[in-house]
N, C-alpha and C positions, 0 to 999 in steps of 0.2 A: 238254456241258452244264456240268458244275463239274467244276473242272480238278483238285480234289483226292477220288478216292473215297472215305476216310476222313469227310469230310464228308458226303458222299451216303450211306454208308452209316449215320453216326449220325441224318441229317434221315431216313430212311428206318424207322429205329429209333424214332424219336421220334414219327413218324404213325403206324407201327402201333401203338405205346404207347396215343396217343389217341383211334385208333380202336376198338381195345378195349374201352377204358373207357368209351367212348361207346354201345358195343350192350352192355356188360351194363348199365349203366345204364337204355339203352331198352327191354332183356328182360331183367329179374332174372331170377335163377334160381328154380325154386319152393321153398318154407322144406316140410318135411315135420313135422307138427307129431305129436307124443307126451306121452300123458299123463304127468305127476307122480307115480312112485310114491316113498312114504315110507315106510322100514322103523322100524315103531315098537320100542320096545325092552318086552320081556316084564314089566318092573316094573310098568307103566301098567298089568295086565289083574291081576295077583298081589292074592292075599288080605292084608288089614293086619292 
């Protein structure tokens, strides 16, 4: 088929590259979503 391996193996590199990118593309992965927490600082609650 191709007289040099080096070549088949980088074309060979290169399709699985793009095939990757093509199924996560077509199934992201799921995002796992988390609330916001904000640690306020004790001045904001303290007597003036």
């Amino acid at each position: 088929m191709f007289r040099r391996p080096l070549l088949l193996l980088v074309m060979l590199l290169i399709v699985a590259a793009v095939g990757t990118l093509l199924a996560v593309g077509a199934f992201p992965p799921a995002v796992n979503q988390q609330p916001v927490e904000r640690v306020l600082p004790n001045e904001r609650f303290g007597t003036r």
